[in-house]
Structures are given as C-alpha cells and as structure tokens.
C-alpha positions in Angstrom: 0.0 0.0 0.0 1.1 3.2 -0.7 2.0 6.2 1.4 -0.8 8.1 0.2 -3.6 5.1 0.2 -2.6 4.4 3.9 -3.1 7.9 4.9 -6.2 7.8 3.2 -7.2 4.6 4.5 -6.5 5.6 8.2 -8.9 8.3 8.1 -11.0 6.0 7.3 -10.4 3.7 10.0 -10.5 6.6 12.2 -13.9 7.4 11.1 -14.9 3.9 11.2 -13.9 3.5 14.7 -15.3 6.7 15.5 -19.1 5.6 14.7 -18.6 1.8 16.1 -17.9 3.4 19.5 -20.7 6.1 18.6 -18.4 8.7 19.5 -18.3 12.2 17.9 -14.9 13.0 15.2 -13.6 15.2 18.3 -14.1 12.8 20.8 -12.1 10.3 19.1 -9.4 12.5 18.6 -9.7 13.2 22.3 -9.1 9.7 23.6 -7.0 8.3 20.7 -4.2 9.1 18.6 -4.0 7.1 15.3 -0.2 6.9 13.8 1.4 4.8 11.1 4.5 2.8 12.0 6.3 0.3 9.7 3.3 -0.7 7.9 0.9 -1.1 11.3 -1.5 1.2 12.9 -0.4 2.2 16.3 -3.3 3.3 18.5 -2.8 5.3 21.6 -5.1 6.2 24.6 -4.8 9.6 25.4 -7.2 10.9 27.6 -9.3 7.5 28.7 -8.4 3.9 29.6 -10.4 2.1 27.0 -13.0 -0.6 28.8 -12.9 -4.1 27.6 -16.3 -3.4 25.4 -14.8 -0.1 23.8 -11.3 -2.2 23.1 -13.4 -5.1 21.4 -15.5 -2.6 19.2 -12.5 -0.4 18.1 -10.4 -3.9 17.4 -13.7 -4.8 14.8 -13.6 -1.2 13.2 -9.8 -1.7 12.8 -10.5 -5.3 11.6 -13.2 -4.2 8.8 -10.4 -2.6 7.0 -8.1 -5.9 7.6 -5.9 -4.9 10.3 -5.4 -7.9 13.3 -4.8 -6.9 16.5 -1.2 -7.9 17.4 0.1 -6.8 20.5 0.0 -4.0 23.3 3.1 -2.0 23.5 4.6 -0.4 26.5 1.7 -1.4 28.4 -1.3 1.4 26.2 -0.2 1.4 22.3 -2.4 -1.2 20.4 -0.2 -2.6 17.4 -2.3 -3.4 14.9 -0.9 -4.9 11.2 -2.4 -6.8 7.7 -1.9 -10.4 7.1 -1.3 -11.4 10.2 -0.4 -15.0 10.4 -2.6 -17.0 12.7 -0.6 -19.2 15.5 
C-alpha cells in the first residue's frame, strides 16, 4: 500500500472506529491518537483507559479494514498490522 492510500485509509479507519464506538470526530481525537509505523497502525489512549467493550469494538472497526490486533506495546499502544499470520 502506498503512502498516500494508507493515509487515506486511516482516516478512514479513524472514522470507522469513531461511529462503532458512537463517538463524535472530536471525541475520538480526544481519547485516541492514530499513527502509522512500519506498515501497522499504532493506536494510543490519550485521555481514557479504554474498557474491555470499547477495546473489542475499536479492534472490529480496525478489523473491517483488515488490520489484526497484534500486540500492546509499553503497556497502552495497540499494534495493529495486515496479514497477520494466525498461530
């Protein structure tokens, strides 16, 4: 994927996420901070600790869009990459 298709497509998954977890564009930005690194989506709680629910629901928006959760970094970024081999 391209540089410019992933930007693209993370405002999408931004938006996405946004209206599975029925939160307004601003509150999103709020609580979470979307960033590309190495091909995965990094997601970052800013001003909330996420509740298991909210965590679920924002793992399916990421996963519409084909990106697996893969692990938590640094005990609050959520790593999340494409073709993610299953173990």
């Amino acid at each position: 994927m391209t540089t410019s298709n992933f930007g693209n497509t993370l405002s999408a998954i931004e938006l996405n996420a946004g209206r599975k977890l029925n939160w307004h564009y601003d509150q999103l930005k709020e609580y979470l901070s979307f960033s590309v690194n190495n091909k995965a989506i990094e997601v970052i709680p800013k001003n909330k600790i996420l509740q298991e629910s909210e965590l679920e629901t924002l793992k399916e928006a990421l996963l519409d869009y084909g990106f697996q959760y893969k692990k938590t970094r640094d005990d609050s970024i959520l790593v999340f990459e494409q073709d993610v081999e299953l173990r």
